[in-house]
N, C-alpha and C positions, 0 to 999 in steps of 0.2 A: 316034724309037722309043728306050726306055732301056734299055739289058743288063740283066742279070739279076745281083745283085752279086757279086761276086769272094768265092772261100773265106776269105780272111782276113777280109775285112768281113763274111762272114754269122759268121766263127767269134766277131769282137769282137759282132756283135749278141746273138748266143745268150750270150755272159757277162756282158753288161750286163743282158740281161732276169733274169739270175738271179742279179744283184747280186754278181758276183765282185769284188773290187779290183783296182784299176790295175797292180798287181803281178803279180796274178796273170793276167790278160790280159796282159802284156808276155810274163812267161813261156810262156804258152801258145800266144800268136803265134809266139815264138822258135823252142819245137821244132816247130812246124807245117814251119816256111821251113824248118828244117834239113832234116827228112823229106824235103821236097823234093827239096830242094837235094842231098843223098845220091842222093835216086835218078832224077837225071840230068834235075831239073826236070820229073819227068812229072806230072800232075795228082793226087791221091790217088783220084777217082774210076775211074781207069782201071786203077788196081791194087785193087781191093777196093771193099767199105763204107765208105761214108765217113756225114757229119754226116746227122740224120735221116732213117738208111736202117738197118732194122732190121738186129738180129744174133740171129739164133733160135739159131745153134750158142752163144752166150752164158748160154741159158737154164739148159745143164747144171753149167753151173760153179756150182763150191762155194766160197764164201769163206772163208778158215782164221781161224779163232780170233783175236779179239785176246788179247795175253797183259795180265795184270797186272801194270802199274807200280808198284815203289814208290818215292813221290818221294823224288828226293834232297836233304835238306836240309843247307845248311852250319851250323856251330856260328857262335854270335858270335864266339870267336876267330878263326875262319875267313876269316870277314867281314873284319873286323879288319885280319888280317895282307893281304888283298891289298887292300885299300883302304890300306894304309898303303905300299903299293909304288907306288900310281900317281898320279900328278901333275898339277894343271892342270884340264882340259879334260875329258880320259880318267876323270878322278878327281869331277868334278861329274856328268858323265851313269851313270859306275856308283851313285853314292850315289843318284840319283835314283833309276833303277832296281829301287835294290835297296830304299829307304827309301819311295818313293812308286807304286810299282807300275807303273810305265809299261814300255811297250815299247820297243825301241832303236829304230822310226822316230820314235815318240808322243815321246822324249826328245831326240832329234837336231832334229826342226821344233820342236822348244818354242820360243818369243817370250817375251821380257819382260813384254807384254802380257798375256801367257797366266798369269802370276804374280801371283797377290794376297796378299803377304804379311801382309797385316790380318788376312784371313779364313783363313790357313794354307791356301791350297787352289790345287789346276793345275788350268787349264782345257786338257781335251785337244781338240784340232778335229779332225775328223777321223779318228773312232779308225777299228778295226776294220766292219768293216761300214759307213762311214762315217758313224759316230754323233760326235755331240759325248758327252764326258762329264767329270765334276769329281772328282779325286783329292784326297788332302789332301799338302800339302805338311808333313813331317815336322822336329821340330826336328835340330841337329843335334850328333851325341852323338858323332859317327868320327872318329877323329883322320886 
């Protein structure tokens, strides 16, 4: 006869069905076991509500406003001066960054492979959502 699976596995199956990333399932495993772990390893069922068991006192709440961002954009001097402080390594993945749109994972697993400088363009694997997608890769103009 097979158990019935454990909170953490049904909590990793309910993010997978709803396509969360790997990230975000790590995290959300983490502060599950902390929960616990604070209150003296008791189950979360045995104190409250827990994963698909409704929350009707939830109905009354009201969600506050999101406010209006305005983005914060740097000048090309800007740019500039802190790419011209940083060096190497640190100094190729901010250019990428900032010159080809990638995000600091999408920039950090970049491959050689991932680079076709004929066609100016990065193949991202992997992105968000776990989409592949093609950037361009920008010439370079920073000192």
């Amino acid at each position: 006869m097979t158990e019935a699976p454990k909170l953490l596995d049904r909590v990793r199956a309910a993010l997978r069905v709803r396509h969360y990333s790997p990230r975000t399932e790590e995290s959300y495993v983490g502060w599950i076991r902390r929960f616990i772990l604070y209150h003296g390893k008791r189950h979360p069922s045995s104190m409250g509500a827990v994963l698909v068991e409704p929350l009707p006192w939830m109905d009354e709440l009201v969600r506050a406003p999101r406010r209006e961002r305005v983005p914060v954009v740097m000048t090309a001097e800007e740019v500039q001066a802190i790419l011209g402080l940083l060096h190497g390594t640190t100094k190729l993945i901010a250019m990428l960054l900032y010159g080809s749109g990638l995000r600091l994972l999408e920039a950090l697993r970049l491959r050689v492979k991932d680079v076709d400088f004929g066609r100016r363009q990065i193949f991202v694997r992997d992105a968000k959502a776990n989409r592949d997608r093609v950037t361009m890769l920008v010439r370079r103009r920073c000192a």
